[in-house]
PDB file with SEQRES, HELIX, SHEET and CRYST1 records, atoms N, CA, C and O in Angstrom:
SEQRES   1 A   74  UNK UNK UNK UNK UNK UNK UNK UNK UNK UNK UNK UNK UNK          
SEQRES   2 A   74  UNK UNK UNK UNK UNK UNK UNK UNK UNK UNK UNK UNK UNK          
SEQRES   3 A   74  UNK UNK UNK UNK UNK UNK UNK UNK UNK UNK UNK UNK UNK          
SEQRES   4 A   74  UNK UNK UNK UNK UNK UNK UNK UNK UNK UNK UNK UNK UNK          
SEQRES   5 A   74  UNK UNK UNK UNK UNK UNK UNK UNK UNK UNK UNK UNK UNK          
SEQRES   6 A   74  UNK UNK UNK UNK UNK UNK UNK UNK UNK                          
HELIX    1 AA1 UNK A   13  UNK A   19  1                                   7    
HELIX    2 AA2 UNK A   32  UNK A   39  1                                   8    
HELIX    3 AA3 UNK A   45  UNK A   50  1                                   6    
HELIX    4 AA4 UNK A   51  UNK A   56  3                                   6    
HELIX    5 AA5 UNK A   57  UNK A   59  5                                   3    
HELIX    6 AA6 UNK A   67  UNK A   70  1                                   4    
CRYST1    1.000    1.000    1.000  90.00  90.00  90.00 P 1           1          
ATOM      1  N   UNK A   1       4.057  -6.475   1.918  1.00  0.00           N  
ATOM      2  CA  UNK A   1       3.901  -7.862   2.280  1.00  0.00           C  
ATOM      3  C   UNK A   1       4.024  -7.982   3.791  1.00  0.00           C  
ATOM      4  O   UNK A   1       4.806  -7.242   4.387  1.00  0.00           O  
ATOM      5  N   UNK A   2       3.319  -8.839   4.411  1.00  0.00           N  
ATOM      6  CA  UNK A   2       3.543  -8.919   5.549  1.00  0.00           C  
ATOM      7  C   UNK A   2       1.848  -9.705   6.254  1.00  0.00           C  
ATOM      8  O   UNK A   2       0.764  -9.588   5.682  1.00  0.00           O  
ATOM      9  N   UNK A   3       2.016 -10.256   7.224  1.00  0.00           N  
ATOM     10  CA  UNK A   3       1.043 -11.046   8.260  1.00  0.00           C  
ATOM     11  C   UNK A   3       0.163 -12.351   7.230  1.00  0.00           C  
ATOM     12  O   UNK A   3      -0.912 -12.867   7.536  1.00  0.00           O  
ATOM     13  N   UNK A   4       1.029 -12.670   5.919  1.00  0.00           N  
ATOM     14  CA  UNK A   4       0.398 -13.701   4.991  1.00  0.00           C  
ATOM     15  C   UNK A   4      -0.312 -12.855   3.774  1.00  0.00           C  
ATOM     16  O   UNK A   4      -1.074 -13.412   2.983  1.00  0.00           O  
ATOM     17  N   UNK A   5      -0.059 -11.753   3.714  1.00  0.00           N  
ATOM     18  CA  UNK A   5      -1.125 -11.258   2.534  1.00  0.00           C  
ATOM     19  C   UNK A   5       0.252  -9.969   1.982  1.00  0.00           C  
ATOM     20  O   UNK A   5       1.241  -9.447   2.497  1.00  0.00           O  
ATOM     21  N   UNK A   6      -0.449  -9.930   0.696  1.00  0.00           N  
ATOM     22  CA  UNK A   6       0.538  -8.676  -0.227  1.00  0.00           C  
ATOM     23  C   UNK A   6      -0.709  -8.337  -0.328  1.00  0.00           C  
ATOM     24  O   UNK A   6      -1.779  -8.941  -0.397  1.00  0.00           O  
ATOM     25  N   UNK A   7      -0.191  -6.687  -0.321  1.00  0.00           N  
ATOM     26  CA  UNK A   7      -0.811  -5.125  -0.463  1.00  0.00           C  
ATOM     27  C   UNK A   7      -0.830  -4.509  -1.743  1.00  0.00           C  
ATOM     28  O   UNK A   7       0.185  -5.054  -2.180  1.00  0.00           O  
ATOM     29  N   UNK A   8      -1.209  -3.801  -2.653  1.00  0.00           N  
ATOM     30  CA  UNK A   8      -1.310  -3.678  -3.781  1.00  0.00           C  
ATOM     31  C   UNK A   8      -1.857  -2.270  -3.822  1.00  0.00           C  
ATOM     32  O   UNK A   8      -3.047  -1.997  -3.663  1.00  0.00           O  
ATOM     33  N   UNK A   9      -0.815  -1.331  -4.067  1.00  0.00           N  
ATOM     34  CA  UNK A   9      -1.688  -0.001  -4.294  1.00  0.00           C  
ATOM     35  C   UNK A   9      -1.694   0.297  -6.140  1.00  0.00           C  
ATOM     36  O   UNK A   9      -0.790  -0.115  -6.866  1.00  0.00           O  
ATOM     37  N   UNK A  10      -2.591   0.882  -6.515  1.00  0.00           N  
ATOM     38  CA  UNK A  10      -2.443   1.142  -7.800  1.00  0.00           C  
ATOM     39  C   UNK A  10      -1.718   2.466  -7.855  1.00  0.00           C  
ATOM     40  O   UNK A  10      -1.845   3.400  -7.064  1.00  0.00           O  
ATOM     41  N   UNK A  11      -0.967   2.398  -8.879  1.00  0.00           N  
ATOM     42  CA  UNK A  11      -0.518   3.660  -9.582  1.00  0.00           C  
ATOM     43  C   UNK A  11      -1.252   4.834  -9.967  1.00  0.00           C  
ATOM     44  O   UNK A  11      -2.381   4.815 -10.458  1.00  0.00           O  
ATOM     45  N   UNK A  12      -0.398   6.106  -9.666  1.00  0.00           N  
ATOM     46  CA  UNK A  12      -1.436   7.232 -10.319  1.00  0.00           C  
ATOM     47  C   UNK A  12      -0.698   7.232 -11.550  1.00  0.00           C  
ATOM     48  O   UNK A  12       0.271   6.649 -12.035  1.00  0.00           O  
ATOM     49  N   UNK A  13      -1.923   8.523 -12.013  1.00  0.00           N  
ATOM     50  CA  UNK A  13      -1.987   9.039 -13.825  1.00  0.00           C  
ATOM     51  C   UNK A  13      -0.601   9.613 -13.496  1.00  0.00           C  
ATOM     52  O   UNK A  13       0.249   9.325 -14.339  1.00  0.00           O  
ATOM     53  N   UNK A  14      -0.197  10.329 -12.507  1.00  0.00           N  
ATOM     54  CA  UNK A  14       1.655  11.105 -12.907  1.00  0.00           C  
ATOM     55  C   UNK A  14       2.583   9.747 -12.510  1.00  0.00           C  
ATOM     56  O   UNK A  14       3.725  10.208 -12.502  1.00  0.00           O  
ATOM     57  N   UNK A  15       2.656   8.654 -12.257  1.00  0.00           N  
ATOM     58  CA  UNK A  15       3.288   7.451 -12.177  1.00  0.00           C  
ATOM     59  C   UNK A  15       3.467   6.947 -13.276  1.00  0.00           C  
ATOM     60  O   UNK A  15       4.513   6.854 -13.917  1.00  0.00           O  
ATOM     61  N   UNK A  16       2.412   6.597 -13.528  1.00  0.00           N  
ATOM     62  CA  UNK A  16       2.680   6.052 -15.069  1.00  0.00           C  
ATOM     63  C   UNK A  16       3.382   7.022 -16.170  1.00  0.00           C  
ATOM     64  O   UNK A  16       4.273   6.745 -16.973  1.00  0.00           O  
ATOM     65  N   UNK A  17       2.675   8.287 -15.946  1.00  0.00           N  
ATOM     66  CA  UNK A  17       3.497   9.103 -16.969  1.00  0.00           C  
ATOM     67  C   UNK A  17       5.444   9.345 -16.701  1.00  0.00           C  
ATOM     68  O   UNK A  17       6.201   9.728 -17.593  1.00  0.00           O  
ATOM     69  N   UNK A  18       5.870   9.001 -15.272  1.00  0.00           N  
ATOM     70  CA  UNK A  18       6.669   9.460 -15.391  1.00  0.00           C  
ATOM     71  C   UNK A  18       7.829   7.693 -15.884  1.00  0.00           C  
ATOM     72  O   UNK A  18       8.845   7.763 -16.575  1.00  0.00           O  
ATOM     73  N   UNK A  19       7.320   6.479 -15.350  1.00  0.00           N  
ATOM     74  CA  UNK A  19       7.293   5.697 -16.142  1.00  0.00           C  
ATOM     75  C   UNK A  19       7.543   5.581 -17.024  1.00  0.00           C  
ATOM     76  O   UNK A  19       8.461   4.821 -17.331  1.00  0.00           O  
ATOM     77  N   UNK A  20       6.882   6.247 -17.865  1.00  0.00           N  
ATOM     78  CA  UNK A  20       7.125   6.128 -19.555  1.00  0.00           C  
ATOM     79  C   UNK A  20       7.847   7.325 -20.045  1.00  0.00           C  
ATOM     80  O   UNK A  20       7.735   7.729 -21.202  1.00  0.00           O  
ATOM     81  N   UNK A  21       8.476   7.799 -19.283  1.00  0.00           N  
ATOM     82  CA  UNK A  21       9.452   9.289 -19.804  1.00  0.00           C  
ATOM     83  C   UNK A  21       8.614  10.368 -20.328  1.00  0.00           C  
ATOM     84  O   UNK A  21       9.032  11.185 -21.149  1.00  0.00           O  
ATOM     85  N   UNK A  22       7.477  10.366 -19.868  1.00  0.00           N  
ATOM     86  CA  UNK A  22       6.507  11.656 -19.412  1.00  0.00           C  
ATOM     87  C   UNK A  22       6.091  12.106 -18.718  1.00  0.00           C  
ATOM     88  O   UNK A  22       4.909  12.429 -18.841  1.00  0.00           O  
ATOM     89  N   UNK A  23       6.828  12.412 -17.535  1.00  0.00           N  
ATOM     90  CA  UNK A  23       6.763  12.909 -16.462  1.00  0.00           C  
ATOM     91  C   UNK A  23       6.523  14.400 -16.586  1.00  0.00           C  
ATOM     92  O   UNK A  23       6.015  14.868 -15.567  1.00  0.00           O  
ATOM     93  N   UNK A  24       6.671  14.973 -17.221  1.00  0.00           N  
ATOM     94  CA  UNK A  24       6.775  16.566 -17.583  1.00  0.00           C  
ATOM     95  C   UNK A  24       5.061  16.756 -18.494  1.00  0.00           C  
ATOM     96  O   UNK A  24       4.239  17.672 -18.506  1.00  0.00           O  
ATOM     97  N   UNK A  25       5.094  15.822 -18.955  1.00  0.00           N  
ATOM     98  CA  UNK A  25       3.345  16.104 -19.772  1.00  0.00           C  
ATOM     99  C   UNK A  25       2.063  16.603 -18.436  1.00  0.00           C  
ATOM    100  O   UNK A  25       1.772  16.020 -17.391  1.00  0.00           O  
ATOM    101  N   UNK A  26       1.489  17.984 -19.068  1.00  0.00           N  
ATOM    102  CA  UNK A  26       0.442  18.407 -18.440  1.00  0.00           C  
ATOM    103  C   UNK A  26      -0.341  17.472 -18.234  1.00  0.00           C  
ATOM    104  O   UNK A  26      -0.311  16.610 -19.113  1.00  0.00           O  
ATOM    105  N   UNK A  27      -1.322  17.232 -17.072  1.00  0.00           N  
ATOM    106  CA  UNK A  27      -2.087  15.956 -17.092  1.00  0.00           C  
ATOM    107  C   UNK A  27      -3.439  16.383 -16.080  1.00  0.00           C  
ATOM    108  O   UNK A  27      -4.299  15.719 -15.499  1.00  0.00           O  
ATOM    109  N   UNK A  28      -3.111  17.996 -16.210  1.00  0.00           N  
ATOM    110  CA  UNK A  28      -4.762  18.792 -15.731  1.00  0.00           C  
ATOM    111  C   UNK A  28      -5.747  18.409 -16.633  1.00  0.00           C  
ATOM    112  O   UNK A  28      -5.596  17.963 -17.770  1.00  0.00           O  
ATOM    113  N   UNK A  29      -6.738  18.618 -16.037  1.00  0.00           N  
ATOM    114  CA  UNK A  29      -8.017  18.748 -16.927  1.00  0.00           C  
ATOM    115  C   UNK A  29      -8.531  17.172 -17.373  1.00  0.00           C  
ATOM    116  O   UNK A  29      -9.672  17.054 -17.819  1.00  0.00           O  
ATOM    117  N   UNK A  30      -7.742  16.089 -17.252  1.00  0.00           N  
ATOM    118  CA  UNK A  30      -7.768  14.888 -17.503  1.00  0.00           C  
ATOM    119  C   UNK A  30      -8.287  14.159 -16.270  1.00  0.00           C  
ATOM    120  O   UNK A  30      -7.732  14.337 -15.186  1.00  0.00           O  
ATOM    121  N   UNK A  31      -9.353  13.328 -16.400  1.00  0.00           N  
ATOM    122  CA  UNK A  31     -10.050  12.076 -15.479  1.00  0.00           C  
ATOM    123  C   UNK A  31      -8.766  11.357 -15.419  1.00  0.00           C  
ATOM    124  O   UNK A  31      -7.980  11.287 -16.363  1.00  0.00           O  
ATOM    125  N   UNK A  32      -8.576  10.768 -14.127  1.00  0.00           N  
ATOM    126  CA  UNK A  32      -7.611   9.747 -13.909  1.00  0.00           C  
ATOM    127  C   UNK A  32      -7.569   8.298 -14.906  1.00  0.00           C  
ATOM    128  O   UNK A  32      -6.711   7.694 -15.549  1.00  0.00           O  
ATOM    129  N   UNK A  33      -8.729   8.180 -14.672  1.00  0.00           N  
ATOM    130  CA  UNK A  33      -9.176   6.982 -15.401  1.00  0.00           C  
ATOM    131  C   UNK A  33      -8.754   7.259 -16.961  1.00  0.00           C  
ATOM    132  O   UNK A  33      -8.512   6.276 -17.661  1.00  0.00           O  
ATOM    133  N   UNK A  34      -8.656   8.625 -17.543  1.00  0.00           N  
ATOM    134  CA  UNK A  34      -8.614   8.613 -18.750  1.00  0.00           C  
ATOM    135  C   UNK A  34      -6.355   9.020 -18.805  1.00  0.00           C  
ATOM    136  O   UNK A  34      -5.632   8.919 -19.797  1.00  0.00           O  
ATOM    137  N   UNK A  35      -6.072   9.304 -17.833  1.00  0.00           N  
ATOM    138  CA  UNK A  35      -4.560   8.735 -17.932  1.00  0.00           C  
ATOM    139  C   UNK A  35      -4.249   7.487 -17.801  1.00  0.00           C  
ATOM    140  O   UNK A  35      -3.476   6.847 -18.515  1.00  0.00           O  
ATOM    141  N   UNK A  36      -4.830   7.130 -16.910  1.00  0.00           N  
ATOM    142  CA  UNK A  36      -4.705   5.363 -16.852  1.00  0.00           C  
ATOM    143  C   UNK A  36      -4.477   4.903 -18.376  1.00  0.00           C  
ATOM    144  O   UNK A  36      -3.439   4.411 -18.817  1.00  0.00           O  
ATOM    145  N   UNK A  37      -5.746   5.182 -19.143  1.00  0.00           N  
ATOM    146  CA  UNK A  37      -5.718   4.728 -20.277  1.00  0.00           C  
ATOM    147  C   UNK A  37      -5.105   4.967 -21.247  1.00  0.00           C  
ATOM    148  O   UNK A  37      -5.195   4.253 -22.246  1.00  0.00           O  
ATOM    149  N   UNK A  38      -4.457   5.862 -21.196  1.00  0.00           N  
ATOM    150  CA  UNK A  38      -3.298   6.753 -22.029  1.00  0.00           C  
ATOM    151  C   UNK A  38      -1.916   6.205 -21.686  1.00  0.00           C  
ATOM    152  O   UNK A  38      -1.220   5.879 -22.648  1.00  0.00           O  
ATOM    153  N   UNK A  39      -1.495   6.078 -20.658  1.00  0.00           N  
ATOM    154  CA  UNK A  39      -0.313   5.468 -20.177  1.00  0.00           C  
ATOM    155  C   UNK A  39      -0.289   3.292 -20.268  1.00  0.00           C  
ATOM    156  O   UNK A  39       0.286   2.291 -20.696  1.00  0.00           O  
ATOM    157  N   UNK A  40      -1.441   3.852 -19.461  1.00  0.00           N  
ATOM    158  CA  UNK A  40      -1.928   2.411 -18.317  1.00  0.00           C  
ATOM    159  C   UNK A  40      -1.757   0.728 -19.910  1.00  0.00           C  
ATOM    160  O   UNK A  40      -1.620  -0.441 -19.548  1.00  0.00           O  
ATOM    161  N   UNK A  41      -1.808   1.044 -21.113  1.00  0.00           N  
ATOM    162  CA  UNK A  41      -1.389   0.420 -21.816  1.00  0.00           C  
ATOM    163  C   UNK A  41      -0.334   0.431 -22.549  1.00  0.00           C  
ATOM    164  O   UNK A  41      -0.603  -0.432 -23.386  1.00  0.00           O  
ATOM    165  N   UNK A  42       0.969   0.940 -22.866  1.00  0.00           N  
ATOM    166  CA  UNK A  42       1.962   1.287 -22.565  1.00  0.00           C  
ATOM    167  C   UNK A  42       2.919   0.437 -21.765  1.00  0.00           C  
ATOM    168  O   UNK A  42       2.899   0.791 -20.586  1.00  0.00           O  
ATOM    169  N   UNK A  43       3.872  -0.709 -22.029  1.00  0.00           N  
ATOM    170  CA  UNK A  43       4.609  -1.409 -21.640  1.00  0.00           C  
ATOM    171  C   UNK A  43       6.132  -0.880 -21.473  1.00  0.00           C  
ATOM    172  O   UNK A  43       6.698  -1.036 -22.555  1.00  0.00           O  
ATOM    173  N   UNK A  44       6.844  -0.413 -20.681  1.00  0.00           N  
ATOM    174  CA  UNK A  44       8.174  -0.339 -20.345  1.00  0.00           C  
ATOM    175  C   UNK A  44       9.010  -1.723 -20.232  1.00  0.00           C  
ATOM    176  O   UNK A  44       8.964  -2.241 -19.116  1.00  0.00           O  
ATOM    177  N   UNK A  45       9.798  -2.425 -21.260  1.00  0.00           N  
ATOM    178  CA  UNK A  45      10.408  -3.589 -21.266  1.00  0.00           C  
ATOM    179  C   UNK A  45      11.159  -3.501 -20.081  1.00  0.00           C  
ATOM    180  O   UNK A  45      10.921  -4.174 -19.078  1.00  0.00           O  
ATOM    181  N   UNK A  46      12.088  -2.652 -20.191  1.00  0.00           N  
ATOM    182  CA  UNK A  46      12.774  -2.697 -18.667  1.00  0.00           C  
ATOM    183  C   UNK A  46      12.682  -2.578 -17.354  1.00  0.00           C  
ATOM    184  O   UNK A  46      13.543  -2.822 -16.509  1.00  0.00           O  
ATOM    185  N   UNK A  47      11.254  -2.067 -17.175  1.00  0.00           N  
ATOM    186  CA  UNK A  47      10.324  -1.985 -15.834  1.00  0.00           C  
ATOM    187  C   UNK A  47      10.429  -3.329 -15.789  1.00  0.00           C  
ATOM    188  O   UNK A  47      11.210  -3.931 -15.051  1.00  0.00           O  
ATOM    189  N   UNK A  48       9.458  -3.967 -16.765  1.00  0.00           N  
ATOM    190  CA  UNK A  48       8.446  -4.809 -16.311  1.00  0.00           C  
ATOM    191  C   UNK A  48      10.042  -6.159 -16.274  1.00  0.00           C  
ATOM    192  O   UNK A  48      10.132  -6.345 -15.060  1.00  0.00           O  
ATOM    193  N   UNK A  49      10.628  -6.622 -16.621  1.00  0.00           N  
ATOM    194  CA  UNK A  49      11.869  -7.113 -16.420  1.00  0.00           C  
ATOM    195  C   UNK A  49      12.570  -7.033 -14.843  1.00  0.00           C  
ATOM    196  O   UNK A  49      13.173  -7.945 -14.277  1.00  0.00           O  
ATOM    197  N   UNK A  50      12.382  -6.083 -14.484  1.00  0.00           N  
ATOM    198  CA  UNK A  50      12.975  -5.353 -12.880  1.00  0.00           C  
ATOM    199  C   UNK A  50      11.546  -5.750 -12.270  1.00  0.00           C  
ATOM    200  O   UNK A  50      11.729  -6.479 -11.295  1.00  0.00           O  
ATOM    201  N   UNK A  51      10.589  -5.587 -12.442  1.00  0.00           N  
ATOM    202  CA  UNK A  51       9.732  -6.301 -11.419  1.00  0.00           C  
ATOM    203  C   UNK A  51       9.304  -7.788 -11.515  1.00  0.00           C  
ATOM    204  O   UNK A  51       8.714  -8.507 -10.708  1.00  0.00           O  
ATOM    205  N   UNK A  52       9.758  -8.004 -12.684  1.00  0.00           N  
ATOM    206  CA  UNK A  52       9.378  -9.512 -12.409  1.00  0.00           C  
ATOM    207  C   UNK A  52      10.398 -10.272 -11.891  1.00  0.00           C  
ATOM    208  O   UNK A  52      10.039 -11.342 -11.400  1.00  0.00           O  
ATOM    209  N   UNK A  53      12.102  -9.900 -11.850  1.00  0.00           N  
ATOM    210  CA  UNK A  53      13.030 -10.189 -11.181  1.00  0.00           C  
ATOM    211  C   UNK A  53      13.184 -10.010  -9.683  1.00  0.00           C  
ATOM    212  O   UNK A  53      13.554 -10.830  -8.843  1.00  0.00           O  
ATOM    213  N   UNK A  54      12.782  -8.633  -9.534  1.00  0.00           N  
ATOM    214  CA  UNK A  54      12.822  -7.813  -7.928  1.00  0.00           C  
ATOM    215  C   UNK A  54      11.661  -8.366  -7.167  1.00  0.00           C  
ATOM    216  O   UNK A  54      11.840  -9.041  -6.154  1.00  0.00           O  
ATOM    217  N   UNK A  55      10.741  -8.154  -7.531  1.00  0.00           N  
ATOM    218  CA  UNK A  55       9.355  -8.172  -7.065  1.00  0.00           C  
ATOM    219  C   UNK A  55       8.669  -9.741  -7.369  1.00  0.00           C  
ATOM    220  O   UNK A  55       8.369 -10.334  -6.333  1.00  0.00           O  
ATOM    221  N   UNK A  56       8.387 -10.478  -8.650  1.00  0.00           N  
ATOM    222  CA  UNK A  56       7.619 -11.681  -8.561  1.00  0.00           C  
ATOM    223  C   UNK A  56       8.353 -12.449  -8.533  1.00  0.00           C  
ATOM    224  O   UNK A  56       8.078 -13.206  -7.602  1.00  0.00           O  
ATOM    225  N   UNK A  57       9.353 -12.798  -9.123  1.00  0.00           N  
ATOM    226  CA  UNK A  57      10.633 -14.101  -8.858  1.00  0.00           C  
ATOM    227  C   UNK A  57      10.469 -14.045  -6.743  1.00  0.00           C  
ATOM    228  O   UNK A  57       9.774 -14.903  -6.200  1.00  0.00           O  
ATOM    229  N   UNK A  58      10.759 -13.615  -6.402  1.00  0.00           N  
ATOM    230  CA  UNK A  58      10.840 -13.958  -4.691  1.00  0.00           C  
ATOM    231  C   UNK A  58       9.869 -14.055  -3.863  1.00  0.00           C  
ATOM    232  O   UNK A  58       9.882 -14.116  -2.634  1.00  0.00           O  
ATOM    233  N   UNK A  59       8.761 -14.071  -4.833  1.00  0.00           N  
ATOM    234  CA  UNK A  59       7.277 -14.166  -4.323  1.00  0.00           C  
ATOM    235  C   UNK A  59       7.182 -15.844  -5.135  1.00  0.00           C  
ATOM    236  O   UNK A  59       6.080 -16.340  -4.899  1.00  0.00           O  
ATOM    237  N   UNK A  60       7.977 -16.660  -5.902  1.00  0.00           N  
ATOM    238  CA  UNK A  60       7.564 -17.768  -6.217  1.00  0.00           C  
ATOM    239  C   UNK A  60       8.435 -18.908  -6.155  1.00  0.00           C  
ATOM    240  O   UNK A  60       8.341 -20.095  -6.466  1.00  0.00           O  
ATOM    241  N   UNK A  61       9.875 -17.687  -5.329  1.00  0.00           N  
ATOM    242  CA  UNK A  61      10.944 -19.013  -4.946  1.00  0.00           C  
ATOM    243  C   UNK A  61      10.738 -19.443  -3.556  1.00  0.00           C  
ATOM    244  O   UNK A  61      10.118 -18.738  -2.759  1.00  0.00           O  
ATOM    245  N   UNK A  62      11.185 -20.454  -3.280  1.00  0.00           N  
ATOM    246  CA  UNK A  62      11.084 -21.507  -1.633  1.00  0.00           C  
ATOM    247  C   UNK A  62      12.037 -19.980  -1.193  1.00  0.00           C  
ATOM    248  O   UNK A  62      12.843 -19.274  -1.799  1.00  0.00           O  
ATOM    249  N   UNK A  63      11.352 -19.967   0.348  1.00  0.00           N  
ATOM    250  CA  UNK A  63      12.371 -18.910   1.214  1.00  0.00           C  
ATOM    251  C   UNK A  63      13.739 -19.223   1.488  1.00  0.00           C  
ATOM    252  O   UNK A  63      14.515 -18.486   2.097  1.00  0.00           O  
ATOM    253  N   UNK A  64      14.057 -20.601   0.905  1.00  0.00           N  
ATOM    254  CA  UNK A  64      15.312 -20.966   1.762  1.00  0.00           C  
ATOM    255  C   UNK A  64      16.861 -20.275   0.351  1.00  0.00           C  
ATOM    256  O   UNK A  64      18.072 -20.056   0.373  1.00  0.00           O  
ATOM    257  N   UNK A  65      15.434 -20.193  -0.871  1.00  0.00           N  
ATOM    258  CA  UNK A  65      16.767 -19.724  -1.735  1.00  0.00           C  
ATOM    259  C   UNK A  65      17.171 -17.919  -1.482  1.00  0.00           C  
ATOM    260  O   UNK A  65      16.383 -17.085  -1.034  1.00  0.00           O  
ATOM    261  N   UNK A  66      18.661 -17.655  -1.932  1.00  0.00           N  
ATOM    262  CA  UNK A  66      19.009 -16.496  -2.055  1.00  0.00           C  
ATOM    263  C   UNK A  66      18.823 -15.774  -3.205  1.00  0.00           C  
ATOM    264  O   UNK A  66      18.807 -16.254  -4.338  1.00  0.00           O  
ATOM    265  N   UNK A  67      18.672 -14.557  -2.898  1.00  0.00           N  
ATOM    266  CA  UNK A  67      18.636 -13.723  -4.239  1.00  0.00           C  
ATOM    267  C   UNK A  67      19.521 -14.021  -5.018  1.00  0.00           C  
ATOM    268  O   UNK A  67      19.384 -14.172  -6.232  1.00  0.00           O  
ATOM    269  N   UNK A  68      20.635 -14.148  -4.310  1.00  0.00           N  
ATOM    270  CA  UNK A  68      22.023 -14.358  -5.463  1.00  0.00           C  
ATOM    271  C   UNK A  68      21.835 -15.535  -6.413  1.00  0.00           C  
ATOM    272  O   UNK A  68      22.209 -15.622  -7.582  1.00  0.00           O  
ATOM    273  N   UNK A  69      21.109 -16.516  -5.588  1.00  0.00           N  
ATOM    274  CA  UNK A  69      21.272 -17.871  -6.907  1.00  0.00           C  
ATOM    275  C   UNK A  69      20.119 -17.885  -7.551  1.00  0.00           C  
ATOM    276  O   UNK A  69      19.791 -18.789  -8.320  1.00  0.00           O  
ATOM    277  N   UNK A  70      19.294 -16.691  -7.229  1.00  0.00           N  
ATOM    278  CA  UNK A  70      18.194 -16.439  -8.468  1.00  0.00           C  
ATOM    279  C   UNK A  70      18.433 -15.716  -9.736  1.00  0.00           C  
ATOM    280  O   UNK A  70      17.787 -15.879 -10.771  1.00  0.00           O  
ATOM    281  N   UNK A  71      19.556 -14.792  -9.535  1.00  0.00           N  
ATOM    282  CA  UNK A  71      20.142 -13.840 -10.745  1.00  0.00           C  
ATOM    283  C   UNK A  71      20.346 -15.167 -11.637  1.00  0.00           C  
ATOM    284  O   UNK A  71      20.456 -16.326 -11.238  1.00  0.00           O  
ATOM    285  N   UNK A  72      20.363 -14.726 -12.820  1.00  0.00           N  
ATOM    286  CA  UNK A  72      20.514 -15.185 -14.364  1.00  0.00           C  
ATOM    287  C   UNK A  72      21.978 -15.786 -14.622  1.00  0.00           C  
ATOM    288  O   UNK A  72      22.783 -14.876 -14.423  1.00  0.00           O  
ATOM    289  N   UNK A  73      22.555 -16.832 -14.946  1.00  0.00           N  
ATOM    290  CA  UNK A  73      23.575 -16.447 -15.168  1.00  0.00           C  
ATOM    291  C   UNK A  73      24.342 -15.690 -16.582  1.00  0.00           C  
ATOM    292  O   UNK A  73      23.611 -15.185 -17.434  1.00  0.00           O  
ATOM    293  N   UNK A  74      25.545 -15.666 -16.712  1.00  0.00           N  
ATOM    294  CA  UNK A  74      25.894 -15.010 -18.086  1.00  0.00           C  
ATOM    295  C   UNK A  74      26.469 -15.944 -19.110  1.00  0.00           C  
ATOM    296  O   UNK A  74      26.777 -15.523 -20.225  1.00  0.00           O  
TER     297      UNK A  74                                                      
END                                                                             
C-alpha cells in the first residue's frame, strides 16, 4: 500500500501448498495454473479470518481508529 493504490501480488503453486499443510508435496511436472487449481480452491478458515482482521478490516476502518478498538471483544 502506498501513494493511494494497494499492490496485489498473486500467490505461487508452493504458497498455496504450504498454506494448506502441503508444503512438502512434489509439485514438478505440474503447470502452475494447474496447482492453482488444486490448492487455489481450498479455503484455510484460519487464514482467511487473519486476513480479513489483519489485512481488510484496516483497509475499511476511518484512519483515526486503532487497531486495538477494532479487536473483537470477549
Amino acid at each position: 500500500m502506498g501513494h493511494g493504490q494497494i499492490r496485489v501480488r498473486w500467490m505461487t503453486g508452493l504458497e498455496y501448498a504450504r498454506l494448506m499443510g502441503a508444503g512438502w508435496y512434489n509439485l514438478s511436472g505440474l503447470r502452475e495454473s494447474q496447482v492453482h487449481y488444486g490448492f487455489g480452491d481450498a479455503v484455510a478458515v484460519p487464514v482467511v479470518s487473519w486476513l480479513s482482521r489483519e489485512a481488510l478490516a484496516p483497509l475499511a476502518l476511518p484512519r483515526w481508529q486503532t487497531r486495538e478498538a477494532s479487536q473483537p471483544q470477549p
